[in-house]
Residue, then its C-alpha position, 0 to 999 in steps of 0.5 A: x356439264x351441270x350448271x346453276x345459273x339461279x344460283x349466283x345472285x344477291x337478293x334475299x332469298x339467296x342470302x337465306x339459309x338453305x336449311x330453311x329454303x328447304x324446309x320452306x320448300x317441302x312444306x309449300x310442295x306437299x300441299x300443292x301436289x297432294x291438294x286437289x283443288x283448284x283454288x289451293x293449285x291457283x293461290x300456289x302459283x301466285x305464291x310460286x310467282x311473288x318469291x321468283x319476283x324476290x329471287x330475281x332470276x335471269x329471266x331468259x333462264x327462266x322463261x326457257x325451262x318454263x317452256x320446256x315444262x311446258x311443252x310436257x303439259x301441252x301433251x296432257x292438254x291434248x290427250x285429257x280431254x279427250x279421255x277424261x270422262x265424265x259429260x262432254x263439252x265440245x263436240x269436234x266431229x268424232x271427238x268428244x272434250x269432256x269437262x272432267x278432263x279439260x278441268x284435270x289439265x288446268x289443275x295440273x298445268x297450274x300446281x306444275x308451274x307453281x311447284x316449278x317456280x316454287x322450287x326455281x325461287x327456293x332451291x335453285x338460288x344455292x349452290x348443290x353444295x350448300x344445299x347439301x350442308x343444309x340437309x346436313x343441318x337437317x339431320x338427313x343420312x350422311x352417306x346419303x349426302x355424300x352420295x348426292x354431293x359426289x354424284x353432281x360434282x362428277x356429273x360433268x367429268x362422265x360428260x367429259x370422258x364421252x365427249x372424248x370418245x365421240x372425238x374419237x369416232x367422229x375423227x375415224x369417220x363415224x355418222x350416226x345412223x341406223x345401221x347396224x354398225x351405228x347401234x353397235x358403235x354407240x353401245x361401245x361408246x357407252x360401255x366405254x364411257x362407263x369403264x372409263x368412268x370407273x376407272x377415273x373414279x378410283x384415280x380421284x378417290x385416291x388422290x383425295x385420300x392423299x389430300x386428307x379427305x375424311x368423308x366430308x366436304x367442308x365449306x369456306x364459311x360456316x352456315x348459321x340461322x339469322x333473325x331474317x331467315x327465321x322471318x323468312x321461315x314464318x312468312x313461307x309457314x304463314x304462305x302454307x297455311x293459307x294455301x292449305x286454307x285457300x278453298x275455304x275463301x273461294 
């Protein structure tokens, strides 16, 4: 099941406005992956680092998806340098590490781990469903919301039903190999998952037709634009622009 540890805390940036967060968030995003330079990647990973230092998030959490990252990155450092291009650097006997793709690696492994933090700091401290209230402050297609809000709620119950049916064959002695029996077995599994999935999916449409459910998912508070997000529009506005602004100062 889908969980959101990031999401339950009390510091500032979780108090925030989603709405703001978001646009907050695509703006710092957009800079930092379409800049190619080095000082903009470095000053994003400073930014992405002081608004996790005021997200305050469980730091065992957070240390964890980060390794995870990672560990993707560790692969571009053994494969970019060594097919890179440009002068080579370092000769380990029949390999060649050249400079333009050891310099390829650092770039991205630092705009990866400032968009991670970014992205940890100002989305993950709401909830998927505030998030989507705040797209729908933003204008974005309605269905379109409902479809990401649906999707993420009902996540959890496709797990649920493939757990069941793998109860299932583990109480009739299944193991997975590689036979042939085990491909074929896991293939029905997914089928079945699927069908059964459809199946609890109409069950739950209708009993919320009869709850009165008219299309729209309503929240228990009412979402508003404060004077401190407003403040904290400008602050992540201002931290764009320098950003944007950073090779000019290296």
């Amino acid at each position: 099941m889908l969980r959101e540890p990031f999401a339950i805390g009390n510091s500032l940036l979780h108090r925030a406005d989603p709405a703001i967060k978001i646009i907050g968030a695509l703006l710092l995003l957009l800079i930092i992956a379409t800049s190619s330079f080095l000082p903009t990647a470095a000053s994003g990973l400073l930014f992405g680092l002081i608004l996790v230092t005021v997200a305050q998030p469980a730091l065992s959490a957070l240390g964890k998806r980060l390794l995870t990252v990672n560990l993707f990155i560790l692969l571009l450092w053994i494969t970019l340098p060594l097919t890179g291009g440009g002068e080579a650097v370092t000769i380990v006997g029949p390999l060649h590490l050249s400079n333009r793709g050891i310099a390829l690696a650092q770039l991205i492994s630092i705009k990866t781990n400032a968009i991670f933090l970014i992205l940890t700091a100002l989305l993950t401290t709401s909830s998927i469903l505030d998030l989507g209230h705040g797209l729908r402050r933003l204008h974005l297609p309605h269905k379109l919301i409902l479809l990401l809000l649906t999707t993420y709620r009902y996540l959890g119950l496709i797990e649920e039903e493939y757990k069941k049916l793998r109860r299932s064959a583990a109480l009739r002695c299944f193991s997975a190999n590689t036979s042939i029996h085990s491909y074929r077995t896991h293939g029905y599994l997914i089928g079945m998952t699927l069908i059964r999935s459809y199946s609890r999916s109409q069950r739950i449409h209708k009993a919320m037709l009869m709850r009165g459910f008219q299309g729209e998912f309503r929240l228990l508070t009412v979402q508003t634009t404060r004077p401190s997000d407003l403040l904290l529009l400008a602050v992540l506005l201002s931290g764009g622009l320098v950003l944007a602004l950073s090779p000019l100062f290296w």
